[in-house]
C-alpha positions as CSV (number, residue, x, y, z in Angstrom):
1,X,-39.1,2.0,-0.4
2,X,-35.7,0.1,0.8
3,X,-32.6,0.0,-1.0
4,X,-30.4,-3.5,-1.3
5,X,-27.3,-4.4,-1.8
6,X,-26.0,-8.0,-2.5
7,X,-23.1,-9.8,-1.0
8,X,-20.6,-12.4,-2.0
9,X,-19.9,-15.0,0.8
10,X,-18.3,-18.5,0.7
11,X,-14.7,-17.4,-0.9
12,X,-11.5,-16.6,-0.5
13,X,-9.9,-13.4,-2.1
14,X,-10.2,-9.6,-2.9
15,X,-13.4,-10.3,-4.8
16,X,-15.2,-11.2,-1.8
17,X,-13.7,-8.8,0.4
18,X,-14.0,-6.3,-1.6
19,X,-18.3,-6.7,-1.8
20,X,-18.0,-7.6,1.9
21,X,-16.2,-3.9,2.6
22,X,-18.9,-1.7,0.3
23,X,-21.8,-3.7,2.1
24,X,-20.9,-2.9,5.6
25,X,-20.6,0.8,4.1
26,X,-23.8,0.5,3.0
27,X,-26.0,-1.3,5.8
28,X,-23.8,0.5,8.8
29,X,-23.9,3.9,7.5
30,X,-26.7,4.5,4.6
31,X,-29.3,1.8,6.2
32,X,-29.2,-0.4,3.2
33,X,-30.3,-3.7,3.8
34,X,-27.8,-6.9,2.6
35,X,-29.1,-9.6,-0.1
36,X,-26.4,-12.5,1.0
37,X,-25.0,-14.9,-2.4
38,X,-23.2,-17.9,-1.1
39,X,-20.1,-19.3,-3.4
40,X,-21.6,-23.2,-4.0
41,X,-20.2,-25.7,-6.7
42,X,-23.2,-27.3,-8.1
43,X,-23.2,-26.7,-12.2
44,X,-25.8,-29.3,-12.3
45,X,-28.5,-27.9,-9.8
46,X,-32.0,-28.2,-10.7
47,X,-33.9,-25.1,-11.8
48,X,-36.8,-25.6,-9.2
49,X,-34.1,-25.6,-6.4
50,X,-32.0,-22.8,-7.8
51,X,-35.2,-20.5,-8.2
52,X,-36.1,-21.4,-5.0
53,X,-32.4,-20.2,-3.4
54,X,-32.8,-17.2,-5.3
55,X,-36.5,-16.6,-4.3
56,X,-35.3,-16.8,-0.5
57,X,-32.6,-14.2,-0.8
58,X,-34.8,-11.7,-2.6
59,X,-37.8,-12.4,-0.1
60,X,-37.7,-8.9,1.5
61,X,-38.5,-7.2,-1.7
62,X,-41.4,-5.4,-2.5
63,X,-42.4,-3.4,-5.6
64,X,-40.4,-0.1,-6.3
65,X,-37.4,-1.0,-4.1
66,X,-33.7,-0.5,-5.2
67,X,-31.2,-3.6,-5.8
68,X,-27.8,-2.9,-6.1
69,X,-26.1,-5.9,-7.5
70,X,-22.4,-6.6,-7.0
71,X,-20.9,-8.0,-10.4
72,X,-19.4,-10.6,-10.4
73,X,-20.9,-13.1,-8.6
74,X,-20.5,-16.9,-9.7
75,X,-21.3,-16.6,-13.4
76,X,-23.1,-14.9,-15.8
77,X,-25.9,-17.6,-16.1
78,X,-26.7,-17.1,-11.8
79,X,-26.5,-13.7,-12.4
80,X,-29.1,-13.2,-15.2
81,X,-31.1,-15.6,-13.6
82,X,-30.7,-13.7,-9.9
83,X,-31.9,-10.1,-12.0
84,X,-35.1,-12.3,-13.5
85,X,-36.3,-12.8,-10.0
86,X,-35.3,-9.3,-8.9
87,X,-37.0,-7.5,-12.2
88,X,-40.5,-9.6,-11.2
89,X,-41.1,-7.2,-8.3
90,X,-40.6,-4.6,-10.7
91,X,-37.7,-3.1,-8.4
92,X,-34.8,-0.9,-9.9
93,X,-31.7,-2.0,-10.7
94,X,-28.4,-0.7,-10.4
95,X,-24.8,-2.8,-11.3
96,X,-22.0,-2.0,-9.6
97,X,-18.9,-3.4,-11.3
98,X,-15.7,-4.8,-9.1
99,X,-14.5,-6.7,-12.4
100,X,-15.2,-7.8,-16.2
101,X,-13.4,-11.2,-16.5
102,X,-13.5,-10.5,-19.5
103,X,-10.6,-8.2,-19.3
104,X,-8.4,-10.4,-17.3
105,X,-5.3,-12.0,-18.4
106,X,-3.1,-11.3,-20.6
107,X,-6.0,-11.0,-24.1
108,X,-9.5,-9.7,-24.0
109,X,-12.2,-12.1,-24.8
110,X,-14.9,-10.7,-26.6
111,X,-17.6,-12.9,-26.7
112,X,-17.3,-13.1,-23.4
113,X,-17.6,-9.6,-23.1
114,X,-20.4,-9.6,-25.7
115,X,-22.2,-11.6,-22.9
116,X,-21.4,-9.3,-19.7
117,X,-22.9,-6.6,-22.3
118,X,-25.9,-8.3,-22.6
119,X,-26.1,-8.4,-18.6
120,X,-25.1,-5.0,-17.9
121,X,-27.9,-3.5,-20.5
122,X,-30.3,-5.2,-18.0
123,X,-29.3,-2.2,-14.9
124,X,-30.9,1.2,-14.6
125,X,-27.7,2.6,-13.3
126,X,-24.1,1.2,-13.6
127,X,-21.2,1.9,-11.5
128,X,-17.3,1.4,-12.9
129,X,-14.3,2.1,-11.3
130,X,-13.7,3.7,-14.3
131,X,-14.5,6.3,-17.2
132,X,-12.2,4.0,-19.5
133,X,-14.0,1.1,-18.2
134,X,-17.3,2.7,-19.5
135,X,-16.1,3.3,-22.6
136,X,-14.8,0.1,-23.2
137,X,-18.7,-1.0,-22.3
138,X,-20.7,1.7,-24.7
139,X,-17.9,1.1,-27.6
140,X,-18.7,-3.0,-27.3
141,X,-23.0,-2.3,-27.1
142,X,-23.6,-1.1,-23.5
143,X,-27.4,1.1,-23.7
144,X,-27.0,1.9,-20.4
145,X,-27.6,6.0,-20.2
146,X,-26.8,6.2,-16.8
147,X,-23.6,5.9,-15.4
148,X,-21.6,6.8,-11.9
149,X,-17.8,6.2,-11.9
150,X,-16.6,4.8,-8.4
151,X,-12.8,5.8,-9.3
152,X,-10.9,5.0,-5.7
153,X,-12.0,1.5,-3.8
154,X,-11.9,2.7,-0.3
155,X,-10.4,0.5,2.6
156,X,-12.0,1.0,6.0
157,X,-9.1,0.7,8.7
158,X,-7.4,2.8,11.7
159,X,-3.9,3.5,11.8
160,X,-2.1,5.7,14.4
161,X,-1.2,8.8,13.1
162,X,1.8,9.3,15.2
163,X,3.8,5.9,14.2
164,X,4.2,7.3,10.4
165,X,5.6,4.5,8.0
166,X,9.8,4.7,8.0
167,X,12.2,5.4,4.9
168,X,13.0,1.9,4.9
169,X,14.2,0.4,1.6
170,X,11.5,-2.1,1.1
171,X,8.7,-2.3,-2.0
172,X,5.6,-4.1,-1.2
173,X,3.7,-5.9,-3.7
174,X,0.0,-7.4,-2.7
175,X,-1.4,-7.9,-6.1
176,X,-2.6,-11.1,-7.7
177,X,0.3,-12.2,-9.8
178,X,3.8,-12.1,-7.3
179,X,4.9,-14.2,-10.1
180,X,5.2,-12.5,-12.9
181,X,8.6,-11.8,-14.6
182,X,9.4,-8.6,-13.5
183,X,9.5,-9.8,-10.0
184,X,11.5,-12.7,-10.7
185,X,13.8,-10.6,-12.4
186,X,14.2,-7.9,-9.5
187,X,17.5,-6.2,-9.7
188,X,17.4,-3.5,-7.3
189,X,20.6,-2.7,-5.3
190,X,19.0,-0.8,-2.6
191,X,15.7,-2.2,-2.7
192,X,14.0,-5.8,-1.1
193,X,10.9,-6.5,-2.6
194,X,8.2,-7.9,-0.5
195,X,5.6,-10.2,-1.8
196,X,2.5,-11.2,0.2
197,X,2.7,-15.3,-1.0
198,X,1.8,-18.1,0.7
199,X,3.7,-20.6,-0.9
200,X,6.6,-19.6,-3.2
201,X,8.5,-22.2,-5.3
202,X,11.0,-19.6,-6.7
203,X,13.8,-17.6,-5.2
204,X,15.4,-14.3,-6.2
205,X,18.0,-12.2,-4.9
206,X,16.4,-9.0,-2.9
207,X,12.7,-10.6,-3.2
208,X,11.3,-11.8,0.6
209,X,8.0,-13.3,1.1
210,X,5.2,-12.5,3.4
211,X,2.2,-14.5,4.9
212,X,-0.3,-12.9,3.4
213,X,-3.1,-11.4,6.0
214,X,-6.6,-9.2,5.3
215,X,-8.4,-6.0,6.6
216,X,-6.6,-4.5,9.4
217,X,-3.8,-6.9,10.1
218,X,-2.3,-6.3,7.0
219,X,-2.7,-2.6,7.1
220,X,-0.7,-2.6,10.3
221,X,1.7,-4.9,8.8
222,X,2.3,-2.4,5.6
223,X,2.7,0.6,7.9
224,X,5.1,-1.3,9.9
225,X,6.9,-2.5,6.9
226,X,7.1,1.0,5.6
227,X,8.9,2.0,2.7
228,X,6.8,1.8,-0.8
229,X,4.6,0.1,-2.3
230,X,3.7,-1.2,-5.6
231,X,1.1,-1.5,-8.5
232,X,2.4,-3.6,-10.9
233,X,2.2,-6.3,-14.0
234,X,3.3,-7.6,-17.2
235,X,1.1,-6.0,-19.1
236,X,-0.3,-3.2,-17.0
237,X,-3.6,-3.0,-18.9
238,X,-6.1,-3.6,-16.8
239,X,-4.7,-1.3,-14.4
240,X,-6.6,1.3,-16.9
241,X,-9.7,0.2,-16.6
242,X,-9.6,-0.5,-13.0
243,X,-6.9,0.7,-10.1
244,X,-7.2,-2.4,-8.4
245,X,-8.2,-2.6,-4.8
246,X,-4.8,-3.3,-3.7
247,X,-3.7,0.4,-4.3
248,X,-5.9,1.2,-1.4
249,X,-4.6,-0.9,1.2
250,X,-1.3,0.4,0.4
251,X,-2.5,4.0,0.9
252,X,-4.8,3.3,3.7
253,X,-1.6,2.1,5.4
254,X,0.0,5.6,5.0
255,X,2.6,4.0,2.2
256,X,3.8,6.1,-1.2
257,X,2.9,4.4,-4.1
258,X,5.1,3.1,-7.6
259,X,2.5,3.1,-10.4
260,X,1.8,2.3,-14.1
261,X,1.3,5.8,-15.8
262,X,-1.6,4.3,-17.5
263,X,-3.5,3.4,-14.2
264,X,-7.0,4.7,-14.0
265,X,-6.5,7.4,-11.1
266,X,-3.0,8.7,-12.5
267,X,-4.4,12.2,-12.3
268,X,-5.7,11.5,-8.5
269,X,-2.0,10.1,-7.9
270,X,-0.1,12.8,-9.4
271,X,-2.7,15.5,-8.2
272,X,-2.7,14.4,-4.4
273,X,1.3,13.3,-4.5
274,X,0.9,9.4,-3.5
275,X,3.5,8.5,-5.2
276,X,5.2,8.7,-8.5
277,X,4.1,7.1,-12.0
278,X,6.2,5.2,-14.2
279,X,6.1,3.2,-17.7
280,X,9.4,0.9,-17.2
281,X,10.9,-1.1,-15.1
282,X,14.2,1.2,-15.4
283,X,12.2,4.1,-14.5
284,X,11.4,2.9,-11.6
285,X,15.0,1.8,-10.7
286,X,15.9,5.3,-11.7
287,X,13.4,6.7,-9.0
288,X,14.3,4.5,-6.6
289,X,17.9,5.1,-6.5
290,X,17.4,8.9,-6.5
291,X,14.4,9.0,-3.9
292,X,15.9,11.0,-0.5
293,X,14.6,10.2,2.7
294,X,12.8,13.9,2.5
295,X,10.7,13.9,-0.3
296,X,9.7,10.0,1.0
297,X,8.5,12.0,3.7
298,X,7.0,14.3,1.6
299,X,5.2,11.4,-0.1
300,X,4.1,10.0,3.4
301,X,2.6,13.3,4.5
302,X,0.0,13.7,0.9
303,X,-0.8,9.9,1.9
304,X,-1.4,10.3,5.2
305,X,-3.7,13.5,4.3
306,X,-5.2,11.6,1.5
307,X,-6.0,8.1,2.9
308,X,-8.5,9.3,5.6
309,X,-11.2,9.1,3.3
310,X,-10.7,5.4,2.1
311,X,-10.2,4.7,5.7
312,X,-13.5,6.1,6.1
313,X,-15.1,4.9,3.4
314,X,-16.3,8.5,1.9
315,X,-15.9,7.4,-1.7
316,X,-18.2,4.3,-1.3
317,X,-20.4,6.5,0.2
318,X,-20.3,9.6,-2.3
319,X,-20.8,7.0,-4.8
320,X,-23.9,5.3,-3.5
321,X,-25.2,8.3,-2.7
322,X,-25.0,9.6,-6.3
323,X,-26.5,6.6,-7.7
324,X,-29.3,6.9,-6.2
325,X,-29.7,10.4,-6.8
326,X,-29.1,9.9,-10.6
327,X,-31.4,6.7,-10.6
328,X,-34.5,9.0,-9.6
329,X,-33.7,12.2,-11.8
């Protein structure tokens, strides 16, 4: 009996590397073997040639083995169509959840949600970064009995552990919205911003931009940037049903963390000292303009303790591992 995992290819953005990351986990260190989904535009692709696409990445299976299937993929259409195939070889399914779109933005949209629901009741198992996540899911119809919460997105990555990140007066901001008003409104004295953007049309006093990078360029780049970092939007809501796997590239990179006090992982924050937690953008002014060069390095030495096991990828691990275990109870 072999257990699968699927993989996103063909895009650009955390989505994909975030799959990509939790299947090399998998395959290098569990011996899972990888179901690869290529990205294509083709909304009008015959059903013999689609089946037959989906048939040839699921042609390894056999009866009784174990799919774990990354959600989201392309849409919700490919992906109950993908499961149909899988569920013919009578193999067990488990979900692990990166997103719901439906949560994304500034307003919910529940019919949309109505139809993730309908998709997730398909999984034996489900794994969400979140216990709010899950109850957002069994509040809405989810009949799934068995769930694992996955809590921290690890980031594999080295850094050298005598080249500690440097009190400098810098924020760094990763996330997928460098635009939003709060950042285009910064009024730190002491303070630059940095935003990872390509191609910014706006300019603000004490915001720079960065050329964006990936994996371990960009951890090196955040150490060497030092300073703090920053998990941040409009709204903040999502952040409580998912951390966002930005927050782990900013501890995997050794650097303190500014955070919603709503996040999902406030309690692994404020138990493990990452950083501080905030609900305004005058608190975090406020701790900004009192924070001391010693308890940064206070700060840098719970991060630096913390972040070896998303640099190792022991949560992916723990998680996949208790899956499985919970799938056969």
């Amino acid at each position: 009996m072999q257990t699968y995992i699927t993989n996103l290819n063909g895009l650009i953005g955390g989505n994909q590397e975030a799959q990509n990351m939790i299947t090399d986990i998998a395959c290098d260190d569990l011996n899972y073997r990888e179901l690869g989904i290529y990205n294509y535009n083709w909304p009008n692709e015959p059903d013999e040639v689609l089946d037959n696409r989906i048939d040839g990445i699921i042609a390894s299976l056999h009866n009784n083995d174990t799919v774990i299937f990354q959600f989201p993929t392309m849409s919700l259409s490919w992906d109950n169509r993908f499961i149909n195939h899988v569920r013919a070889y009578d193999a067990h399914l488990i979900i692990l959840i990166h997103d719901l779109p439906s949560q994304q933005g500034d307003n919910s949209d529940s019919q949309l949600l109505k139809q993730e629901i309908e998709f997730l009741n398909q999984a034996d198992l489900i794994i969400a970064p979140s216990q709010k996540m899950v109850d957002l899911l069994n509040n809405n119809g989810l009949t799934v009995n068995r769930t694992v919460i996955m809590r921290m997105w690890d980031r594999p990555g080295v850094v050298n552990p005598n080249r500690k990140p440097k009190f400098n007066q810098v924020v760094s901001y990763l996330g997928d919205n460098p635009n939003q008003q709060f950042f285009r409104h910064w009024d730190s004295d002491k303070y630059t911003l940095q935003l990872f953007e390509d191609n910014p049309n706006w300019k603000q006093q004490g915001v720079s931009f960065a050329k964006p990078h990936q994996k371990q360029e960009l951890i090196d780049n955040l150490r060497l940037s030092g300073g703090l970092s920053i998990v941040w939007d409009d709204t903040n809501e999502y952040y409580s049903l998912n951390p966002s796997y930005e927050l782990s590239y900013y501890l995997a990179a050794g650097l303190p963390v500014i955070a919603p006090a709503n996040i999902s992982v406030a309690d692994i924050i404020q138990k493990n000292n990452l950083g501080v937690l905030v609900d305004s953008k005058d608190a975090i002014n406020s701790f900004l303009n009192e924070l001391t060069e010693d308890k940064y390095n206070e700060y840098v030495s719970s991060v630096d303790y913390y972040s070896n096991s998303l640099r190792m990828g022991i949560n992916t691990k723990l998680v996949l591992n208790e899956a499985i275990y919970q799938l056969f109870l």
